[in-house]
N, C-alpha and C positions, 0 to 999 in steps of 0.2 A: 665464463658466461653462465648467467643462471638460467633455466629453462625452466617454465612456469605450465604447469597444464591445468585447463580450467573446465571442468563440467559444464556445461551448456544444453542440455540433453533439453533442458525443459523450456527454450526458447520454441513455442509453436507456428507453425504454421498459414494460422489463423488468423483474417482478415483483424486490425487492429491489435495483434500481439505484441508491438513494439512501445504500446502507452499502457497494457494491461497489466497492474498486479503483478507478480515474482517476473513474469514476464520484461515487463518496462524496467524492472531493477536490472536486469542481466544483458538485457538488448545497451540499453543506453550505458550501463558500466564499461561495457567491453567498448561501446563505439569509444570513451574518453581514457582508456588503459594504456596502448601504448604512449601515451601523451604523457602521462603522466609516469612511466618507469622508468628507472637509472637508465642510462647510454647501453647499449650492450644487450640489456635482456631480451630473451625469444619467450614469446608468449604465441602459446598454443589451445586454441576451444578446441574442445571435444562437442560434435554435437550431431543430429541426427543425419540419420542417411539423404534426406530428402529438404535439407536443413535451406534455406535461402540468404542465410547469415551472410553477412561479410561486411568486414572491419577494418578500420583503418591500422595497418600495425602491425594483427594476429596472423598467424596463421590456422589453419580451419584444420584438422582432422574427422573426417564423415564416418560413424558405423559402418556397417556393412548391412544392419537392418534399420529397419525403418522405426524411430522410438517415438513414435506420436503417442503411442498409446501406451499407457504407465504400466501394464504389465511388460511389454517387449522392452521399455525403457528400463525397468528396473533388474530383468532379467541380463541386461547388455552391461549396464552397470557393473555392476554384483559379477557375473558370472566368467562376461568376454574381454570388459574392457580392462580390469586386471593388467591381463597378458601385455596390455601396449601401452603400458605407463612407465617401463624401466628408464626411460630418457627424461623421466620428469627431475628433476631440482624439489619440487615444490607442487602439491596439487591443490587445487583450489575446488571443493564442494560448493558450488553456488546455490546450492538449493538443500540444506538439510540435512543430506546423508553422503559419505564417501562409502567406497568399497569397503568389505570386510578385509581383505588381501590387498593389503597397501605398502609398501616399503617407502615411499618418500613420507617424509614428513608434509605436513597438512594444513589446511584452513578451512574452516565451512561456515557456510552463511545461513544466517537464522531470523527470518521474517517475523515466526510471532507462534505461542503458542496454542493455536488454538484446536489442534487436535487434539491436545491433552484437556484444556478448559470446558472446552465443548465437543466435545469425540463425535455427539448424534449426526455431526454436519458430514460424518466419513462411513463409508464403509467397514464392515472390523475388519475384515483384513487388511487394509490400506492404512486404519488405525494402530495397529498391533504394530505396522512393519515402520510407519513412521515414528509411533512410541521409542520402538526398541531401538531401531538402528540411528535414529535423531543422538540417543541420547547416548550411545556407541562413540556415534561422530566426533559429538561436540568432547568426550572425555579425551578421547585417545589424538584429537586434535591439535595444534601449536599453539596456534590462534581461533577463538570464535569471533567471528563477526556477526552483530548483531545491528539492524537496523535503524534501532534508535534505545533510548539509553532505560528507555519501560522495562521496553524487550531485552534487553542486556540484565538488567535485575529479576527479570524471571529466568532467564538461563540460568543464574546464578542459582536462584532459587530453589528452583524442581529439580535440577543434575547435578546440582551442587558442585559445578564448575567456579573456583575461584574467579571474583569480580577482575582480579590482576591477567586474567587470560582470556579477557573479550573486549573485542575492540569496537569500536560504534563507527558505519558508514550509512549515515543517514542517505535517502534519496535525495532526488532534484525532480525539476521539473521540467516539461518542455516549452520555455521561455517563449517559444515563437507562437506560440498557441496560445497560450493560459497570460492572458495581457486582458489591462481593459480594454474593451471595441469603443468607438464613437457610439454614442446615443443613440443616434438614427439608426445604424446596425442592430444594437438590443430591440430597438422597436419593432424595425422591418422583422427582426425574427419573433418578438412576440405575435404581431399580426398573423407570418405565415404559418404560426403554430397555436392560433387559435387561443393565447396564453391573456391573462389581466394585464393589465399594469402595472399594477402591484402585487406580487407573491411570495412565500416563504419556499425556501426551496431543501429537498434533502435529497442526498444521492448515494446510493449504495445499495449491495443486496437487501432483499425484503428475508430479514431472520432473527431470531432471539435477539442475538448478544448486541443490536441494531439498536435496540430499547424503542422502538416505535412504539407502541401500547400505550406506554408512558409520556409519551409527547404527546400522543393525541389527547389524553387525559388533562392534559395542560390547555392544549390548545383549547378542547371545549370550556374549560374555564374561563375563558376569556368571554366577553357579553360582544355581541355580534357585531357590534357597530365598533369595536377593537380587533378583528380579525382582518385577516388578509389571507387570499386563498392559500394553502397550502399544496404542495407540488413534492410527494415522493414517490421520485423517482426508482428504477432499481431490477434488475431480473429477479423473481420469486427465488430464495434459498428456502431450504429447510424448516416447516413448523410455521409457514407467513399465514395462517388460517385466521391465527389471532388477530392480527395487525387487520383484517379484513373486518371481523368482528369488531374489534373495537369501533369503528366508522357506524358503524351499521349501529352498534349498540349506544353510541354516540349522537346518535344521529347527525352522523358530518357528511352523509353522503355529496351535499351538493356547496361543500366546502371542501374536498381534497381531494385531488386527483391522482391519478397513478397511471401515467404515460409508459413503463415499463422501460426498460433497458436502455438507454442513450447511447448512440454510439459515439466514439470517440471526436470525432470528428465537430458533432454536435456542442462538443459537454464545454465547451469556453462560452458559447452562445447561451447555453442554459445560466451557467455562472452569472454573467455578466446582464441577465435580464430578471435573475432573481434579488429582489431589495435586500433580501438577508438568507446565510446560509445555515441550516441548522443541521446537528450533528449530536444527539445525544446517546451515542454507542458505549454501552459500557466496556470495551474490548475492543485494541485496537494493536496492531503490532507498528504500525505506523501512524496513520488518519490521512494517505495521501489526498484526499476531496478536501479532505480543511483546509492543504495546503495550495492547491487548485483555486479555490475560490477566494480566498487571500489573494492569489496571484492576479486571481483578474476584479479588484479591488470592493469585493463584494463583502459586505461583512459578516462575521460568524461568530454560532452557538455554539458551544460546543461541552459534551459532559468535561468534566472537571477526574476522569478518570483514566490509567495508564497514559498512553504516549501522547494523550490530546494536547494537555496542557506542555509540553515541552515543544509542541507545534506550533499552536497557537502565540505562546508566549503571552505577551500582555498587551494581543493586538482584538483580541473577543471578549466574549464573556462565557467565564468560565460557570458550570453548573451542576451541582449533586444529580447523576443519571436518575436517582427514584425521587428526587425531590420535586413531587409535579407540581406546587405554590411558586418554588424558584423557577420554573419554569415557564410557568402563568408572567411572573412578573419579566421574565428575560424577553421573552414572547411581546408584552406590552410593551417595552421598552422599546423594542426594536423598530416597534411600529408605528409608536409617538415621538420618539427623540431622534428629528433631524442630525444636532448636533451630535451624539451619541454617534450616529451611522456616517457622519462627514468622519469623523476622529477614526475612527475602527477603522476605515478603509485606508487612510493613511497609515498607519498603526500597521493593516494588515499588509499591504505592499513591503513595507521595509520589513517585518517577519518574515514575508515568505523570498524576498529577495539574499536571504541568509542560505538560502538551501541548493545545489549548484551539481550537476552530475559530474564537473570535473573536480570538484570538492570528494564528492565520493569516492573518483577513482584514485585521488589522491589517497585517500585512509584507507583502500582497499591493501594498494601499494605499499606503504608503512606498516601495512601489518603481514605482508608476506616479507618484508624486511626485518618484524618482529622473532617473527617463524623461523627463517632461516639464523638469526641469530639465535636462537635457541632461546630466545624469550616467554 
């Protein structure tokens, strides 16, 4: 029988942690894992003291402290949890980093590098220890799993981990949610949120690698009787002074809104009442919102840079992130060409109906199957 243990340390707590970022990759993998493994196997999360988890399949192992917070987490990692992995077959790093003291052979998962591209968004020491021990992991590793095949070629890249020892377990989405609504549903939610009729919509944190400055740039290009409000969305990250500035210095103030944060709950209703979604982040270890908004048949911009385009496929339009003329023009497009936005929505339905979380835990699967043969 093989016994599997899988880090889970960084599933939080936190009202909507189960759709959020690394979050929703580790929540929704594990709910589709036993489902997906050979007859026989025991699989086991490792995860906080005060953890709420529970899976169909697994069994749970709980610290003895409480790892909410990324020092205690890292320290229980690293230090404690060592000691109570000799049972393991096979350990699975879900987030980045395994122990330094590991005897079973290993897997770790790799979302994107954006500590390394853009470090300002970390702490150094949070910087330093993800730098070092990331790229520890991914060497001394079986298998890397990489999120999508961007992020698989920058693994490659910066650790210089051979392409032949990373395997790609794209996400999914949650189907019951991310659909299109009936019309009347997008309206009653525009009315009750005070929204136009017609909007451009973007969602994501407010920071650099975002490329907002650069849209906005675009968008003012456009002569006013061709715009459509603009709606970005997003909790302030790191350095969003700019993105403010621009508006101001733009003079878009009473063309773009910034409703801040959405919560999950909210974000199909947003999807599905904005005419078009736009996305020009030059940095993406996935682009889950692209694939979101596909899902609930809204169409989308999106840069033409890392893992956009293998999201999108050839259900958007794709776009040079600094090229603010193609952007001008994508922008115009979107907002004159009915046909253009009928086709993309169909387009985008069947791209995003390719992406599946029992898809995922299927190649999670295969590639601790990789591992254990010594692949």
């Amino acid at each position: 029988m093989v016994h599997v243990g899988l880090n889970a340390h960084l599933l939080s707590r936190r009202a909507g942690y189960r759709t959020a970022g690394i979050h929703g990759y580790i929540w929704h993998t594990l709910a589709q894992l036993a489902a997906a493994a050979p007859p026989g196997w025991r699989l086991t999360a490792l995860v906080g003291r005060d953890s709420p988890a529970a899976f169909p399949g697994l069994e749970l192992r709980r610290a003895r402290l409480d790892t909410e917070a990324p020092l205690r987490r890292i320290l229980w990692e690293q230090a404690f949890q060592p000691w109570a992995l000799a049972d393991f077959d096979l350990y699975h790093a879900l987030a980045f980093v395994s122990p330094l003291w590991l005897r079973a052979p290993s897997v770790v998962t790799i979302y994107d590098l954006s500590f390394i591209h853009y470090p300002q968004v970390l702490p150094a020491a949070r910087r330093w220890y993800l730098r070092l021990f990331t790229a520890l992991s991914c060497r001394r590793a079986q298998r890397v799993i990489a999120i999508s095949h961007s992020t698989a070629r920058d693994v490659a890249a910066t650790f210089g981990i051979p392409p032949a020892r990373i395997d790609v377990a794209a996400p999914g989405y949650d189907t019951a949610a991310y659909r299109p609504l009936p019309a009347e549903a997008a309206a009653a939610f525009r009315a009750r949120r005070g929204l136009p009729d017609r909007f451009w919509l973007f969602v994501g944190t407010l920071e650099p690698r975002k490329n907002l400055p650069a849209l906005l740039e675009a968008y003012a290009a456009l002569a006013p009787a061709e715009r459509l409000p603009l709606v970005l969305a997003g909790g302030r990250g790191w350095d969003y002074q700019a993105i403010f500035a621009a508006v101001e210095r733009l003079r878009l103030a009473d063309w773009v809104q910034f409703p801040g944060f959405l919560p999950a709950d909210e974000l199909p209703f947003w999807y599905n009442s904005a005419e078009a979604f736009v996305y020009p982040s030059v940095y993406e270890g996935f682009g889950l919102p692209a694939l979101e908004a596909m899902a609930c048949g809204t169409p989308v911009i999106v840069s033409d840079r890392a893992s956009l385009p293998e999201v999108v496929g050839q259900a958007g339009l794709r776009v040079p992130p600094q090229d603010t003329a193609a952007w001008t023009a994508a922008l115009r497009r979107a907002g004159a060409d009915a046909g253009w936005r009928a086709a993309a929505r169909e387009e985008g339905l069947r791209q995003a109906a390719r992406y599946d979380w029992a898809e995922t835990a299927r190649q999670t699967v295969a590639s601790y199957q990789r591992a254990l043969a010594g692949m």
